[in-house]
C-alpha positions, 0 to 999 in steps of 0.5 A: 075491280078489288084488289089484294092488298100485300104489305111485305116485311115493311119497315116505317117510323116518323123519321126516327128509328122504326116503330114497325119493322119487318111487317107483312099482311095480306088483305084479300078483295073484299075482306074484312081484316083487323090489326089487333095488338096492345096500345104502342104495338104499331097498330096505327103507324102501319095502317098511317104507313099504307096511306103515305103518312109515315117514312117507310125505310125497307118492305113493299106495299102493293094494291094489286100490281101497284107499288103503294111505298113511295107514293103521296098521300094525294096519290092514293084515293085515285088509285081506290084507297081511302082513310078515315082517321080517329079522331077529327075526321069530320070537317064540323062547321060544314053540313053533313052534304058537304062533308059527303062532297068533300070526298069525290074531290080527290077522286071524282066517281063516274056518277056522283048522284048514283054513289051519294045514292049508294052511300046514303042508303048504308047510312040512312040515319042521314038522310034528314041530316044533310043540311046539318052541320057535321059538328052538331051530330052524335059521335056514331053518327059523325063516324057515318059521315066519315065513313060516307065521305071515305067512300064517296071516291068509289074506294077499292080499299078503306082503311079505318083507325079505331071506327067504334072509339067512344061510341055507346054499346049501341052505336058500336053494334051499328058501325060493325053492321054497316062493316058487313054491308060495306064488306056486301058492296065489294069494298076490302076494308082494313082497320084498326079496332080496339074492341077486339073480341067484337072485331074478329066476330066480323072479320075474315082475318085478324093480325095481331103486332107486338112491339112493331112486329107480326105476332099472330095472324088467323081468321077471326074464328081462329084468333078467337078460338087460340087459348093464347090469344085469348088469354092475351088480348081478349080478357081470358074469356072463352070465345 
């Protein structure tokens, strides 16, 4: 079963003074949510704080009733969170099947065959690219494998740092297609995005940080329709 996602007035860096402070989100079951803000605002080092790969110094995180903050990295796929980073998130010399593998590791799904199943039927593009090594692919097809490979652990919760970074206009159109169906299977996703204007169109809700802190908060229809908003991180564009 889902469950909410609470990060409440969270404090966290690398070890030296905080880079985010007092932050507080919610992600509800089964929601698309985006952290928005300018380069430097914290965006990265709060979703890095949620998987265990920073020093939280103050707030709470929880996934349903379990305490996150605290907790190793190792820890967390079994509890249902899976992480996808930007860059590197694919293992290149092995072949997209190994890749898929590597993700029941941690967390091994009650029925491997049916989950690979599931999972290559969001990202059909590969399927006649098992046997492939990860390294040969496209960039957007190299971000399903990471994707594929996040959610070989049967998630409750996926977080995402930047899923579209560097992929063309039409491979951008696609990843944002396969959030929605994700979204569809139950999962509550939870990421980073710096093509703002495209995320909000799919999220349920939208926070936005400046300097570390909570700036703005609202459904995607609310932060694309806020004149400010707008003004500030969307190009000033009408939504």
């Amino acid at each position: 079963m889902t469950e909410r996602l609470s990060v409440t007035n969270v404090s966290a860096g690398y070890g030296g003074p905080p880079i985010i402070e007092e932050v507080s989100l919610t992600v509800e079951p089964g929601e698309i949510a985006v952290i928005l803000g300018p380069n430097g605002a914290g965006k990265s080092t709060l979703l890095k704080t949620i998987f265990a790969l920073t020093t939280v110094s103050a707030g709470s995180i929880k996934l349903g009733a379990k305490e996150l903050a605290g907790c190793k990295t190792s820890a967390l796929v079994p509890l249902g969170v899976s992480a996808v980073p930007q860059t590197k998130n694919v293992f290149a010399t092995m072949s997209v099947d190994e890749n898929l593998d590597v993700g029941t590791y941690a967390a091994p799904p009650k029925d491997k065959a049916a989950t690979r199943e599931r999972v290559l039927s969001l990202f059909p593009d590969l399927r006649d690219k098992l046997k492939q090594p990860a390294g040969e692919l496209s960039g957007g097809q190299r971000q399903m494998v990471a994707m594929g490979r996040a959610l070989m652990s049967d998630p409750k919760l996926v977080l995402l740092d930047e899923p579209t970074a560097g992929l063309s206009p039409a491979y951008l159109e696609r990843i944002f297609d396969l959030l929605l169906d994700i979204r569809k299977t139950g999962i509550t996703i939870l990421m980073v995005e710096q093509n703002a204007r495209q995320a909000l169109q799919i999220a349920d809700h939208g926070h936005i940080l400046v300097n570390g802190r909570n700036y703005a908060s609202g459904t995607g229809k609310e932060l694309l329709a806020d004149e400010d908003v707008r003004r500030l991180f969307l190009g000033g564009a009408a939504a």
